[in-house]
C-alpha positions in Angstrom: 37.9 -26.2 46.7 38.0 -22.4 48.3 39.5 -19.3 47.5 41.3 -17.8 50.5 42.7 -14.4 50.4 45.0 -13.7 52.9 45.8 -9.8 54.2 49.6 -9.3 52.6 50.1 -5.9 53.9 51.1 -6.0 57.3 51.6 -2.2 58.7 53.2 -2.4 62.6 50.7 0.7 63.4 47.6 -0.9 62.1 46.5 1.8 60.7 44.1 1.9 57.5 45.3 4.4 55.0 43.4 4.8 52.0 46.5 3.2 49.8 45.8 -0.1 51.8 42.0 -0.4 51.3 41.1 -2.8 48.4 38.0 -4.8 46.9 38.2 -7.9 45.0 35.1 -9.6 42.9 35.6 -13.7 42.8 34.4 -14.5 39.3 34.1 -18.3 38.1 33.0 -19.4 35.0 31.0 -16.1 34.7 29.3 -16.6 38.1 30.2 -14.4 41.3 31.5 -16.7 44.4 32.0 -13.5 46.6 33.3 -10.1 47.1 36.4 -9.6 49.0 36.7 -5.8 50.7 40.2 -6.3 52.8 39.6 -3.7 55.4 35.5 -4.9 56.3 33.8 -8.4 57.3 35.9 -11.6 59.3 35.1 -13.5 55.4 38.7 -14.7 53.7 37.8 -17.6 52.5 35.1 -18.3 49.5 34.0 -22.2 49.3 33.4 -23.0 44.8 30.9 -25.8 45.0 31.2 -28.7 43.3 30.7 -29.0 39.7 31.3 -25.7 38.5 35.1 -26.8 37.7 35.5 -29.6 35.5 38.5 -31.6 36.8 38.4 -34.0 33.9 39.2 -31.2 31.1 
């Protein structure tokens, strides 16, 4: 199971303005999977390891 975040603002300049840039903390079960800034780093997707969801609950 992963987390992907995708970039849902699509501007045909390509231009960063400050109204575009955003973070995002990945929280599970209290413990931090990652830390999504949209505008830095090639990281969209955030693998959850196994056994930190219980599927049978």
């Amino acid at each position: 199971m992963s987390v992907v975040f995708n970039n849902s603002i699509q501007d045909i300049t390509k231009q960063n303005t400050r109204g575009n840039n955003y973070r995002c903390q990945l929280f599970v079960n209290g413990y931090q999977f990652g830390k999504y800034i949209n505008h830095v780093g090639p990281q969209t997707a955030f693998p959850i390891p196994g056994g930190i969801i219980n599927h049978e609950a």
